[in-house]
C-alpha positions as CSV (number, residue, x, y, z in Angstrom):
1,X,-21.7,26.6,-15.6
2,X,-20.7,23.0,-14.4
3,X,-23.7,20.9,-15.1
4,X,-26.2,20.3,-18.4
5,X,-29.2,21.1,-15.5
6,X,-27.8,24.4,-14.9
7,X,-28.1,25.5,-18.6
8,X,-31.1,24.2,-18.7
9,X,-32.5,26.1,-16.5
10,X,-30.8,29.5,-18.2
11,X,-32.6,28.1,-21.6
12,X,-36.0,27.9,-19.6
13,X,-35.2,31.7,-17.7
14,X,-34.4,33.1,-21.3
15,X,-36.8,31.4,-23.8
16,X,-39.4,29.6,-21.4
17,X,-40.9,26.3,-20.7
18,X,-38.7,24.2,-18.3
19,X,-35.5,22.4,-17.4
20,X,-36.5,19.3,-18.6
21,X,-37.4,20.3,-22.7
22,X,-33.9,21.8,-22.7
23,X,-31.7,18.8,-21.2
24,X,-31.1,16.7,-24.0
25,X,-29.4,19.3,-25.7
26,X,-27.5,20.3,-23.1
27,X,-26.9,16.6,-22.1
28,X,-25.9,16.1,-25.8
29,X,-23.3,18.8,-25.7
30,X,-21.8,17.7,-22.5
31,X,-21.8,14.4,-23.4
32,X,-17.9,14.2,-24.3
33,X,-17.2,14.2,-20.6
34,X,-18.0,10.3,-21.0
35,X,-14.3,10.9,-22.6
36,X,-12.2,12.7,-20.4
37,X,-14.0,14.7,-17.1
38,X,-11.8,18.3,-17.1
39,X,-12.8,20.7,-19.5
40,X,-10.6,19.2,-21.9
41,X,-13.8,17.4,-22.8
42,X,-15.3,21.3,-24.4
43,X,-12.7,20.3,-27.8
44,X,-15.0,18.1,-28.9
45,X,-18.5,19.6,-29.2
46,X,-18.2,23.4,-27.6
47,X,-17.5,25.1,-30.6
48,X,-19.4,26.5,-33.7
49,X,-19.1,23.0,-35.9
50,X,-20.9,21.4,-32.2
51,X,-23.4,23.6,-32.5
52,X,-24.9,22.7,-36.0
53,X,-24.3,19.3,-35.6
54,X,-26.9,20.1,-31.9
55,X,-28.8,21.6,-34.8
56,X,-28.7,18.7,-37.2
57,X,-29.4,16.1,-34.8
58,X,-32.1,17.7,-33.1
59,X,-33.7,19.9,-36.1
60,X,-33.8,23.3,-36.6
61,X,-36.1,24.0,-33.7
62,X,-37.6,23.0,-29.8
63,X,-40.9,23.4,-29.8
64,X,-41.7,24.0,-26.1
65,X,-44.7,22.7,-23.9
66,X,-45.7,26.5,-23.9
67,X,-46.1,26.3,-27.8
68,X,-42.9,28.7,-28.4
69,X,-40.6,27.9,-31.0
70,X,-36.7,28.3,-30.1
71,X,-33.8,28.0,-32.6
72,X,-32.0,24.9,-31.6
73,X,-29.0,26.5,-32.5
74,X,-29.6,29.5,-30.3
75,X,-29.5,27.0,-27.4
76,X,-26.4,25.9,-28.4
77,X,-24.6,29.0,-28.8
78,X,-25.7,30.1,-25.2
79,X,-24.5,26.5,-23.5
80,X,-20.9,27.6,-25.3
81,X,-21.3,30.9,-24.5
82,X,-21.5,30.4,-20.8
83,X,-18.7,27.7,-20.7
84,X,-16.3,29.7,-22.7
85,X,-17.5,33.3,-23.0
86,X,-17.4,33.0,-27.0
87,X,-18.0,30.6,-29.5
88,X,-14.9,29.1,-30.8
89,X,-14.2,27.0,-34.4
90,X,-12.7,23.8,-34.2
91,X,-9.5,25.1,-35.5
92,X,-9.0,27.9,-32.5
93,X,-8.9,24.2,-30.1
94,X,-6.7,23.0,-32.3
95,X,-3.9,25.2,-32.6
96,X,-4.0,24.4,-28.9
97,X,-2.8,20.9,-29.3
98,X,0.0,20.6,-28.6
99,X,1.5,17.8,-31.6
100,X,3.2,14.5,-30.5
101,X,5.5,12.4,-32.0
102,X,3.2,9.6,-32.6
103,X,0.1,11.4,-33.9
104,X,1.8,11.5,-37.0
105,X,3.0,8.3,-37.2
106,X,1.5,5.8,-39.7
107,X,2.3,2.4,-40.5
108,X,1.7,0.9,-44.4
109,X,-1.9,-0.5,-44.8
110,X,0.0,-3.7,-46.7
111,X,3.4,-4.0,-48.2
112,X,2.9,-3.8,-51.7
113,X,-0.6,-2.1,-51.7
114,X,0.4,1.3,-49.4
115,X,1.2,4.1,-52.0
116,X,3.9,5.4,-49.6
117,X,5.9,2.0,-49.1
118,X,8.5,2.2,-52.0
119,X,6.8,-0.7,-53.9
């Protein structure tokens, strides 16, 4: 899947209703390609700590224009499903960072104040 509109449509074919009640979640989910437009974009929200923050920002549940009731969750488990072909934690994108010298760098908040200065 490329697109949020293409998911949508696979939520409407598999629970109902249309496109449009499913893009904001898929939108939502997506939305880190603001950040960076490969797929590199898919650490941030396409895994299983993504999906129940979907969840918690859009409840529990969609209900649909047809009066059916969908797990929120279920929606996002299928948008990562499709992208990735499982659902991965947080920590499987992770261990595929690759560390840098300066993402462990850090500079004392205030000489005499940072714990770690030698004051």
């Amino acid at each position: 899947m490329a697109h949020a509109y293409h998911h949508a449509l696979s939520s409407a074919r598999t629970w109902g209703g249309t496109a449009d009640e499913y893009m904001a979640l898929h939108q939502w989910i997506d939305g880190s390609k603001a950040i960076t437009a490969d797929f590199r974009h898919r650490a941030l929200r396409h895994h299983a700590e993504g999906i129940f923050l979907l969840e918690t920002l859009y409840g529990v549940t969609l209900t649909l224009s047809t009066g059916r009731v969908v797990p929120v969750r279920l929606i996002g488990e299928q948008h990562v499903r499709e992208d990735l072909g499982f659902i991965p934690s947080f920590a499987d994108w992770v261990r595929c960072i690759r560390p840098e010298p300066w993402m462990g760098r850090a500079q004392p908040l205030h000489p005499g104040v940072d714990p770690g200065d030698g004051s």
